[in-house]
N, C-alpha and C positions, 0 to 999 in steps of 0.2 A: 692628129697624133698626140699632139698636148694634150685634151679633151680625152683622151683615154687612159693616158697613163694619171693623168688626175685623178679621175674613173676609180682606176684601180688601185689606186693610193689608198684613195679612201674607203673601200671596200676592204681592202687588207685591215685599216686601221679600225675597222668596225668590226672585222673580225679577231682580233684581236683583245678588243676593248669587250664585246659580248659575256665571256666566261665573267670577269669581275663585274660589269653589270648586273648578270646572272646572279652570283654569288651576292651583292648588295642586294636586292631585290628578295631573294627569296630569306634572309636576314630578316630586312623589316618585314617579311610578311609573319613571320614568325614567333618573332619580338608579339606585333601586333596581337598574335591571338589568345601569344599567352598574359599579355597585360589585359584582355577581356575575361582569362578566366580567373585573372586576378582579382578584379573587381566582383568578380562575383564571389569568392571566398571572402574578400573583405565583408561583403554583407551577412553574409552566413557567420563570418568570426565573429561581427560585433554583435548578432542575436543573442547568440552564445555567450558572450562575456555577460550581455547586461541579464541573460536570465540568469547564470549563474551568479552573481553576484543581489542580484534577488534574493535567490533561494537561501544565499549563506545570510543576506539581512534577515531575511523571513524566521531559522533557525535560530541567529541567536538573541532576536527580540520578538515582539508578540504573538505573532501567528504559531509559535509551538508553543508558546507557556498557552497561550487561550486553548490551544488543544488538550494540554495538559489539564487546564483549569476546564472544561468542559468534562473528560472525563474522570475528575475527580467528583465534579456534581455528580456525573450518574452513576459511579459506583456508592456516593455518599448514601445517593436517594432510595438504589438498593437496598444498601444494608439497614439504612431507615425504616423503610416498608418493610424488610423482614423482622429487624428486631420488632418492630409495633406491634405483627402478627404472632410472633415467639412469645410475648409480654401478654398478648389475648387468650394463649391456650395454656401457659407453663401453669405447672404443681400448684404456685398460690395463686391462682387469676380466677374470678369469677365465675368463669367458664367452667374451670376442673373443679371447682365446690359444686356444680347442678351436674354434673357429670356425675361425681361421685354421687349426687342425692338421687339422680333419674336410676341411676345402677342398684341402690338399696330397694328402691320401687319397687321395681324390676320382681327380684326376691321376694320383696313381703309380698306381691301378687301371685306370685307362684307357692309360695305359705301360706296364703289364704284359699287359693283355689286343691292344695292339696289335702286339706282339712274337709275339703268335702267330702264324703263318702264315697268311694268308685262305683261306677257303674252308669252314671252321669253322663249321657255322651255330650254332652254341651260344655260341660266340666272337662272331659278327656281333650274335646279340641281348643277349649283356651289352653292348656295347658303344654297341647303341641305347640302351638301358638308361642308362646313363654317362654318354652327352651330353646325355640328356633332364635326368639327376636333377642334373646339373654346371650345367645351366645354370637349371634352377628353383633351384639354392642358392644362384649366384650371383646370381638378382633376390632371394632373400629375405635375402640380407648387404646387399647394399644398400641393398633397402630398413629393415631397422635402424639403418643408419647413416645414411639422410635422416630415422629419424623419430626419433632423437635430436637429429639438427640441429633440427626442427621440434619438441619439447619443449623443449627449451633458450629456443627462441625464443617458446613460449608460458607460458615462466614469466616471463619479464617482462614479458608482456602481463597473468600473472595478477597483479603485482604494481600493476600501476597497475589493474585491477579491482576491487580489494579496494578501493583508496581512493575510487575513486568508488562500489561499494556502500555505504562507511560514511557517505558525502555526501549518498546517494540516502536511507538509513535517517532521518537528520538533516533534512531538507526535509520526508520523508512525515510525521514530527513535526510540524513547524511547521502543514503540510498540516491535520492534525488538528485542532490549535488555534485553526486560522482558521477552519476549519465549526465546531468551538463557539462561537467568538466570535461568529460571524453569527447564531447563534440568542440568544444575548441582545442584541444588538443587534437583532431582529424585535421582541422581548421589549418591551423599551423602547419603540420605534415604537410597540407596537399600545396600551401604557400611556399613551403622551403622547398618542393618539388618544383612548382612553376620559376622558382627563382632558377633554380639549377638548370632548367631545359633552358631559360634566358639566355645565363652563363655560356652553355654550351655552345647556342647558336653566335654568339656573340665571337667567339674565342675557339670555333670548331676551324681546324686546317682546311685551305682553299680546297687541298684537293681530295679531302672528304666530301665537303659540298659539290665537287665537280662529280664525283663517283657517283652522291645523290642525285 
């Protein structure tokens, strides 16, 4: 008779005791998974901080003036190589003094051959010859001399290009730094969240947890 109601003492006090067991237990188990996903945001945040912080060294010491300084050589080199060219065909350059002498040629050969007497055919086809080739030299003098006017006029268009590449290079920066900043800022959120579901289980009433 002792041996049972003992029995049943303790069986009472064990069920009793179960629900707060329960409720401890499923606590830490809780606790526990959100401190693993903690850990993992912690790795992911500090990616995040040291690239971003990178990128802001990067921007405001050499890696963007060198970019700077890089494309200012090749626009430099550009405009170099064109002026050079512009300088080999313009009004006083060597080039447009045998230009202008090949084009006189030209004429005195067709002065010369119209001096012959007609009837010539030999004489009639240089002469085809002459006006075809006089008048294709004349469209290709002129057209060098519109496309110097229109180089002229595209280097100062390349000069205000270069300033706005070096502005577009400078933003794409900024650009960078603003998607890494966003990822620790996700970083953070998804931290102050696991904190809060802690919170919760920590400080959530018994008999919510019993209802789960």
């Amino acid at each position: 008779m002792t041996r049972a109601i003992a029995l049943l003492c303790a069986l009472l006090a064990l069920g009793f005791m179960t629900p707060a067991l329960a409720q401890s237990n499923d606590k830490h188990s809780r606790i526990l998974d959100q401190q693993a996903m903690i850990a993992g945001i912690k790795s992911q945040l500090s990616g995040n901080v040291d690239r971003t912080r990178s990128l802001i060294e990067q921007f405001k010491n050499s890696e963007v003036a060198n970019e700077e300084d890089a494309l200012t050589a090749l626009f430099d080199g550009i405009e170099a190589d064109t002026r050079q060219m512009l300088a080999s065909i313009s009004l006083t350059s060597d080039f447009q003094d045998a230009l202008d002498d090949m084009r006189a040629q030209i004429d005195t050969l067709i002065d010369r051959n119209e001096r012959i007497p007609a009837g010539d055919a030999r004489r009639d086809q240089r002469l085809e010859r002459l006006y075809e080739l006089r008048e294709t030299y004349v469209a290709q003098y002129e057209t060098i001399q519109d496309m110097e006017s229109s180089l002229t006029r595209r280097l100062g268009v390349l000069s205000s290009e270069r300033q706005q590449a070096m502005l577009d290079s400078q933003v794409d920066g900024v650009e960078a730094i603003v998607a890494a900043l966003q990822g620790v800022v996700n970083n953070l959120t998804a931290l102050d969240n696991q904190l809060s579901a802690i919170t919760s289980a920590v400080y959530e009433a018994p008999e919510a947890v019993a209802q789960n």
